[in-house]
C-alpha positions in Angstrom: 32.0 20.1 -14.8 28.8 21.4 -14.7 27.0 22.5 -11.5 24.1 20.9 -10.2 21.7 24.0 -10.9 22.8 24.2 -14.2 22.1 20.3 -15.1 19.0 20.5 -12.9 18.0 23.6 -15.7 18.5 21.4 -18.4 16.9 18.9 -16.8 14.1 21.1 -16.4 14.0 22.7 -19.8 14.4 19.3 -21.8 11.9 17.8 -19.9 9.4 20.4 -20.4 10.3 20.3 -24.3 10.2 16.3 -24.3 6.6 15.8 -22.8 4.7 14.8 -25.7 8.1 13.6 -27.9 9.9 10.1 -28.2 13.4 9.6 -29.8 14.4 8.2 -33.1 17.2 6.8 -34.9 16.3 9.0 -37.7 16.9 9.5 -41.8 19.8 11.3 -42.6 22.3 9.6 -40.1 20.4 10.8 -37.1 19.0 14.0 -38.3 15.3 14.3 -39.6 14.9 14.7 -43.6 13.0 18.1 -43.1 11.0 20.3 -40.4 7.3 20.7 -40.7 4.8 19.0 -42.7 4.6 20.9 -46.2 8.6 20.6 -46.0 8.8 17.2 -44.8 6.1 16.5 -47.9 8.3 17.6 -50.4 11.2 15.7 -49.1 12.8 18.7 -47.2 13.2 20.9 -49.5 12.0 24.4 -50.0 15.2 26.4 -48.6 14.8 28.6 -52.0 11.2 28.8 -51.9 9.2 32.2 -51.1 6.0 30.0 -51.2 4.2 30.7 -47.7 5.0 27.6 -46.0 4.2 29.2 -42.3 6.1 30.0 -39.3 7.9 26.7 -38.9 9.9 27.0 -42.5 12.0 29.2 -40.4 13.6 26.4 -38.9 15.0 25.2 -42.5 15.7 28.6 -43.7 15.3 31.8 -41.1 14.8 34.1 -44.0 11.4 32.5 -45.3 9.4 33.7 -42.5 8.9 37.2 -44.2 6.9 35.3 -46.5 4.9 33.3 -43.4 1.4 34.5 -41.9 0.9 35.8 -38.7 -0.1 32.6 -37.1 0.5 29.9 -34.8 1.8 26.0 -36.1 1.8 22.9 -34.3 2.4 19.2 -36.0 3.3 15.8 -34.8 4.7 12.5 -36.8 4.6 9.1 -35.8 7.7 7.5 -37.0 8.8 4.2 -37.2 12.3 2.9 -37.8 12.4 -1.1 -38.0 15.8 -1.8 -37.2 17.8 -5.0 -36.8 21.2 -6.8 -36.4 22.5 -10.2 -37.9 25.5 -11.7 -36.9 27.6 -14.6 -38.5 29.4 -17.6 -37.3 32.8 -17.2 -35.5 35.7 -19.2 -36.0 37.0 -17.5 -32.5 33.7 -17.5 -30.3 35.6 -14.9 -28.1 38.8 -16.8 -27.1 42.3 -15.2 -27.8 41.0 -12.0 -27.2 37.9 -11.4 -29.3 35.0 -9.9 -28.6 32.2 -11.8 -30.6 28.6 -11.4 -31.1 26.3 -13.9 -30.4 25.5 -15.4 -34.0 21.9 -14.6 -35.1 19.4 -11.6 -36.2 17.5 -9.8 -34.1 15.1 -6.4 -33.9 15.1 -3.6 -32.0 11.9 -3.4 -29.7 11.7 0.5 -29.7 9.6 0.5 -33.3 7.0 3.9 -33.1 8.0 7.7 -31.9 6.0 11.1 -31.5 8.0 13.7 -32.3 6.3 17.9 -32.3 6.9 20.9 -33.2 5.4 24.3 -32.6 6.0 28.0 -34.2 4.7 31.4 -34.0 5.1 34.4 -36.8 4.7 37.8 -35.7 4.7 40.3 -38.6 6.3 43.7 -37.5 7.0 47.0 -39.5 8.6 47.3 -42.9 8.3 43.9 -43.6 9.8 42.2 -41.0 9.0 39.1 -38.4 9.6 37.6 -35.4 9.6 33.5 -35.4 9.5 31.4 -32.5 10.3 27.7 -33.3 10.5 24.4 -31.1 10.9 21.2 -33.1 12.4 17.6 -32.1 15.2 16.2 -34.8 16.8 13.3 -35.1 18.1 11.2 -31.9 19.0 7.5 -31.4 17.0 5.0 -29.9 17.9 1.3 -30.2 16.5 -1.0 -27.9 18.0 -4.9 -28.0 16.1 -6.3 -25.8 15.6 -9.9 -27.0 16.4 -12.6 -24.3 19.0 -14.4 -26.9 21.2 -12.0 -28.0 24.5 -12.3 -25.9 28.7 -12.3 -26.8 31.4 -14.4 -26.3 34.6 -13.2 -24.9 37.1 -14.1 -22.0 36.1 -11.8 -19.3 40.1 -12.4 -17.4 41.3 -10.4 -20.3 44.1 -13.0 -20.5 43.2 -13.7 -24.7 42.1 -17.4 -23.3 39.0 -19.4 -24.0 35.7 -17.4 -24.8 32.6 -17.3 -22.2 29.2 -16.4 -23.0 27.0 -13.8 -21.9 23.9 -12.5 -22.1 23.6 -9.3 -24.0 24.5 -7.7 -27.3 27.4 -6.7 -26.2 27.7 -9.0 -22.8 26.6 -7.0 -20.5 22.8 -7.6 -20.4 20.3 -5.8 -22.4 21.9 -2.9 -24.4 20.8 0.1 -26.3 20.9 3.9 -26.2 18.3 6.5 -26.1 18.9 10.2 -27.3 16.4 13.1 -27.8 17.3 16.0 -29.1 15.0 19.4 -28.9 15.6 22.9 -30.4 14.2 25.7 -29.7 15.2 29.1 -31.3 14.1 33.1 -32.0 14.6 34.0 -35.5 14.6 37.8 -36.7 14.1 38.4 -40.3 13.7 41.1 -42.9 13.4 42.1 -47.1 15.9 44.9 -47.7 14.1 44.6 -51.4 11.1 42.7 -53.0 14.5 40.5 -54.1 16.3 40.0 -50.8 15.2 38.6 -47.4 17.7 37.7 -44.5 17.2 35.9 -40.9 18.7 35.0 -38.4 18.8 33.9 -34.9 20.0 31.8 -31.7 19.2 28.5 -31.4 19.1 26.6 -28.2 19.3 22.8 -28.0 18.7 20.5 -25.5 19.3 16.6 -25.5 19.0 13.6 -23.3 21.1 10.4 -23.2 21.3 7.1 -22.1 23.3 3.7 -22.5 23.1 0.4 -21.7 24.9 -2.9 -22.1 28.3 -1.1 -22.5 29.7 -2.3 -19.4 32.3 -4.6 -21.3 33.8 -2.2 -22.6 35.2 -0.9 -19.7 38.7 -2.2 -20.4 39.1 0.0 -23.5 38.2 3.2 -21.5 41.0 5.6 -20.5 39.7 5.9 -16.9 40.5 1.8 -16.9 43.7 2.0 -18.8 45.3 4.6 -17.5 45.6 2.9 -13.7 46.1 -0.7 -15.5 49.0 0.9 -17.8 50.5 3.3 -14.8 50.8 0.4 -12.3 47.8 1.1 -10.3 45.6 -2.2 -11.6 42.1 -2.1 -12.8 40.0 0.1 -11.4 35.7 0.7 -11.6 34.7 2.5 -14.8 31.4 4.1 -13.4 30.6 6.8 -16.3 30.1 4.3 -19.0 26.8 2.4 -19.0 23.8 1.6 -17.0 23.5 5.4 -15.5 20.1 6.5 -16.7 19.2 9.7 -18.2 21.9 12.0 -17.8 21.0 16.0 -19.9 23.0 18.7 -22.0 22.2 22.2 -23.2 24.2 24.5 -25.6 23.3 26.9 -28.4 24.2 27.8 -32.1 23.1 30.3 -34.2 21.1 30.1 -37.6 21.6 32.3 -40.2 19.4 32.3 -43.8 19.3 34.2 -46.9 16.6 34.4 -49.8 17.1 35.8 -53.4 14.7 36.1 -56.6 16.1 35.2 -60.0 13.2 36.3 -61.9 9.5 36.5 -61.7 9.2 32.2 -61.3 12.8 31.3 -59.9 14.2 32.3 -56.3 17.2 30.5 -54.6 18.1 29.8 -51.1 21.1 29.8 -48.4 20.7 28.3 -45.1 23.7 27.5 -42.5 23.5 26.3 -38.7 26.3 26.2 -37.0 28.0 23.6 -35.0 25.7 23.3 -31.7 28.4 23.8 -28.9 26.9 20.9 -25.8 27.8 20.7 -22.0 29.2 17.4 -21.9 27.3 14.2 -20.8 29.3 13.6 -17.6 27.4 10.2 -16.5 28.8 8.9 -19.5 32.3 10.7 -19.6 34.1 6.9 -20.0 32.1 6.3 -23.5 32.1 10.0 -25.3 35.4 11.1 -26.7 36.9 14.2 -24.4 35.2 13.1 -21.4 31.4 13.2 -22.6 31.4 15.4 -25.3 28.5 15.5 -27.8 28.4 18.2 -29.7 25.8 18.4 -32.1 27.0 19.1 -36.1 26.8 22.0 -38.6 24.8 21.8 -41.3 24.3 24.0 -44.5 21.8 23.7 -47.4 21.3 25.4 -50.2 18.4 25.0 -52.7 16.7 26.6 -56.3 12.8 27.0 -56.9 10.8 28.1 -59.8 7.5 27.8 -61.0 6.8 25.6 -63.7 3.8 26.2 -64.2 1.2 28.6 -62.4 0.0 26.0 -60.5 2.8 23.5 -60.4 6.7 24.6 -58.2 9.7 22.6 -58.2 12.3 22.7 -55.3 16.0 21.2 -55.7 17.7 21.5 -52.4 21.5 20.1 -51.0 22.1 19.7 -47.3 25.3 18.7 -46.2 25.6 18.0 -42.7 29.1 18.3 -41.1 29.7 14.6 -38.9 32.9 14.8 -39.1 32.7 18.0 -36.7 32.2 15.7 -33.7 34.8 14.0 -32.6 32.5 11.0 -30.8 30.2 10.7 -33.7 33.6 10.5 -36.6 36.4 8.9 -34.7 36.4 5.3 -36.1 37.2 2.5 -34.2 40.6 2.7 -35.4 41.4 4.7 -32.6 41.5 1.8 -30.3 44.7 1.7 -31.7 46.1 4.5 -29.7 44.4 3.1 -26.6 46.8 0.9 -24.5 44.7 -1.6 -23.1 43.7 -2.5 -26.7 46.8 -2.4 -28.6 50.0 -2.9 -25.6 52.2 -1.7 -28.7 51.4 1.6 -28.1 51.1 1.7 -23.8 51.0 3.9 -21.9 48.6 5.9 -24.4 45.0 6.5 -23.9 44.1 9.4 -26.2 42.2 6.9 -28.4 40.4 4.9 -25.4 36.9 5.5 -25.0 36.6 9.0 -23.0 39.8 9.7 -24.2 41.1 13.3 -25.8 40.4 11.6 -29.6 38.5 8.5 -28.5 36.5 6.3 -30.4 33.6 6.4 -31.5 30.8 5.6 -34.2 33.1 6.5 -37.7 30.5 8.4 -39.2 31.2 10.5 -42.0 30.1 13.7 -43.1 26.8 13.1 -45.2 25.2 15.4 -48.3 21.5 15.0 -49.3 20.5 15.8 -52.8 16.4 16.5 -52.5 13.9 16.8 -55.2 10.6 18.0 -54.2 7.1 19.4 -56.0 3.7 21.2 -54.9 1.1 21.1 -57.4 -2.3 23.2 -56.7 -4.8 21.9 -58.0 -7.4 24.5 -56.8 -7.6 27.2 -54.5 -8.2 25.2 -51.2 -5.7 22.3 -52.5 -2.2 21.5 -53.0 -0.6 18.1 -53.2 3.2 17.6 -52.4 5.6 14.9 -53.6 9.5 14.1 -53.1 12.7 12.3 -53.3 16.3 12.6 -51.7 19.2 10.5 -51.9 22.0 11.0 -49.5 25.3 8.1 -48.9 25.2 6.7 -45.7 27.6 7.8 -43.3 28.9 4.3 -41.7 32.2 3.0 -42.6 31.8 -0.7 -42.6 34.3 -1.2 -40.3 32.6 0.2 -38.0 29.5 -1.6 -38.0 30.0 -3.4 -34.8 29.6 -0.2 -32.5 27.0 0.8 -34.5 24.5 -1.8 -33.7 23.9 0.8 -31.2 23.0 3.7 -33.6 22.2 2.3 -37.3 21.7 5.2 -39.0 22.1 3.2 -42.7 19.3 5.3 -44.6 19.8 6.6 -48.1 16.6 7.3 -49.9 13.4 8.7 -49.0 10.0 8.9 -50.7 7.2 11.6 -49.6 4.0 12.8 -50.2 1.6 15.0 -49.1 -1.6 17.2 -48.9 -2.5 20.5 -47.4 -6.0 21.6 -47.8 -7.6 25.3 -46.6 -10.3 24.6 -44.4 -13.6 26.7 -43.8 -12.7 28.5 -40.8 -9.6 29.4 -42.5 -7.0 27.1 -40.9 -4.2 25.2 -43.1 -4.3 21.3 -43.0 -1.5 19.7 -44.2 -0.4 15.9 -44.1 2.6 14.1 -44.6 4.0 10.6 -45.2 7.4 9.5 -45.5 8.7 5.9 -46.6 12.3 5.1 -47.2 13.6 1.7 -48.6 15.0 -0.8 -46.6 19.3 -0.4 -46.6 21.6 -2.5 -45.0 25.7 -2.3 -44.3 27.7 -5.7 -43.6 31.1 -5.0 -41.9 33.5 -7.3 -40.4 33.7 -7.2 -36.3 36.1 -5.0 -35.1 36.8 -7.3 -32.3 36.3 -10.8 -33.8 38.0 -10.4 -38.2 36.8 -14.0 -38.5 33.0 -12.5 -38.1 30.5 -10.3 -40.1 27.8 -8.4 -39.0 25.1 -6.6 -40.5 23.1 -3.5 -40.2 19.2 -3.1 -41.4 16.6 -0.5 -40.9 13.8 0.9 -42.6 11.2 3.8 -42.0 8.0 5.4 -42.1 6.6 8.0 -40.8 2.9 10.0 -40.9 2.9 13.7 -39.8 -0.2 16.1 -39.3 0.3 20.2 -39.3 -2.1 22.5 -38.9 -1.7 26.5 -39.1 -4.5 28.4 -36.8 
């Protein structure tokens, strides 16, 4: 467990990060489609790119800061991700064991988020730099607040005649909040006018919250391991309803860069998996106890000029899901919890807190980006993309994740950047991506469907001083 100065440092140091950022359910599952404006304008790519896209490029690829100014970046978005639920009619209505949502559709509340980020290049001997980077990604933040949601289920546990309550999930108004920050120092250098490398730590911080998951408590392995030893139910009080609770852990980045010829140049980017303290106020919902580390990603991409003033970027990210055990594990792994599934008792490994407990059933997730900057003078450039990546919920899943709907597949950007007269870079950014929905049956209730919706925009601003 961690101590108290340790999670009053985090507190501190996420705090500090968070001041001016909100928290997202964002595009590609729950990480962002791209870092920084003239990236996020081209639909992320630019990993093989030595086009100077300024300090913040090294948080997509550390190597590409050789080819950054020495200057300072900051940028904000707005994004907006318009979320809902709709759930059938039940034949059940919670009795004989069922957990069933109240029938309907409904919105999340939470609809608009500031997210920043901030970077600064310093260009040192024989061609090498020193890149600070802090940028918010991704997050959850779902907020089902309307007075007419609610669930049907019998709350003796007996599998008799469902009651309602008010709630999504029957336990009042429920949602979760998570904001993510990174923060890391990148080294880089050209051994060659044909190779550059980087690399770096990378420090993340992150913030959590839960509510409305109180009904749950039964399928936790805190409850079901007094209930299946003899002791009888006990309080579950790491679950839901705990506020804020913080985590901080590290990775490292790594990037390389390589020229083909005089108009082609390809990219290598990896980030490890992010290694978390775990989220002890919530220890009976996380998988081994609270654990939330954050995923691995790796992305590759190809750029060449087409034209003098026209360069196309073809990037792949794939980001590793299935690394974390509370994000992947499917609901299926109720059925190694006892108090779900008394043909198994006395397990608990696949209770909620347990050793392999459930959780949302994402999969891992790869994003196939197209992007293009076309300058059409000295002082102008204008930036378009696409990407297409498969969702990463199973439909069987969908019921837990009413809490995080991360359904987006496509995205559509564009963009401007324009030299201004005291010198400084302005560049902005809009992202739209289509509106996606998954339908899966309820977990907890076969006789009922529910569905998943969300769509997004977002408007960013960077400027380079």
């Amino acid at each position: 467990m961690r101590s108290t100065a340790s999670k009053a440092a985090a507190w501190l140091l996420a705090m500090g990060m968070f001041v001016f950022s909100g928290a997202a359910l964002a595009t590609n599952g729950y990480f962002t489609h791209g870092v920084g404006a003239q990236s996020k304008s081209m639909a992320g790519t630019g990993v093989g790119s030595n086009e100077a896209m300024g300090a913040i490029i090294g948080a997509s690829n550390p190597a590409l800061t050789v080819f950054a100014s020495d200057d300072w970046e900051v940028g904000l978005s707005i994004f907006s991700p318009r979320r809902s639920y709709t759930a059938s009619p039940s034949d059940a209505n919670g009795s004989g064991g069922a957990i069933t949502i109240g029938e309907g559709k409904f919105d999340s509340s939470s609809e608009w988020f500031p997210i920043p980020y901030v970077a600064k290049n310093w260009k040192l001997a024989n061609d090498n730099t020193l890149t600070f980077v802090f940028y918010g990604r991704g997050g959850m933040n779902t907020d089902w607040d309307n007075s007419n949601t609610s669930a049907w289920f019998d709350p003796t546990g007996a599998g008799g005649t469902g009651q309602q309550f008010p709630g999504t999930y029957g336990a009042g108004k429920a949602g979760v909040n998570l904001m993510q920050g990174f923060m890391s120092l990148n080294y880089a250098g050209m051994t060659s006018d044909s190779f550059a490398w980087g690399i770096g730590p990378v420090i993340a911080f992150q913030l959590f919250e839960a509510n409305g998951v109180g009904s749950f408590a039964p399928l936790t392995q805190t409850y079901a391991s007094s209930v299946l030893s003899g002791g009888g139910p006990v309080p579950v009080p790491h679950l839901s309803n705990n506020g804020h609770d913080s985590s901080i852990g590290y990775g490292l980045a790594l990037g390389m860069w390589a020229k083909l010829t005089d108009r082609a140049s390809v990219g290598l980017a990896y980030q490890t998996k992010m290694s978390m303290g775990e989220f002890d106020d919530y220890a009976d919902l996380f998988a081994e106890k609270g654990g939330f580390d954050i995923p691995s990603t790796i992305k590759a991409g190809i750029s060449f000029l087409a034209t003098d003033a026209l360069r196309v970027n073809f990037d792949i990210e794939h980001i590793g899901y299935e690394d974390v055990d509370s994000i992947s594990n499917p609901m299926t792994k109720f059925f190694g919890c006892g108090t779900a599934n008394p043909l198994v008792a006395p397990a608990t490994d696949g209770c909620l807190g347990g050793p392999d407990g459930a959780g949302f059933g994402w999969d891992d997730m790869t994003v196939f980006k197209l992007g293009f900057a076309w300058q059409t003078d000295e002082k102008n450039t204008w930036r378009f993309g696409y990407s297409y990546g498969e969702q990463p919920i199973q439909d069987a899943d969908a019921v837990f994740n009413v809490l995080a709907p991360g359904v987006m597949e496509q995205h559509f950007t564009f963009g401007w950047s324009s030299t201004r007269a005291n010198g400084g870079l302005l560049t902005l950014a809009l992202m739209f991506a289509p509106e996606k929905s998954v339908t899966g049956q309820n977990f907890f209730d076969p006789s009922q469907t529910i569905e998943l919706k969300m769509n997004q925009l977002e408007f960013e601003v960077g400027y380079r001083f």
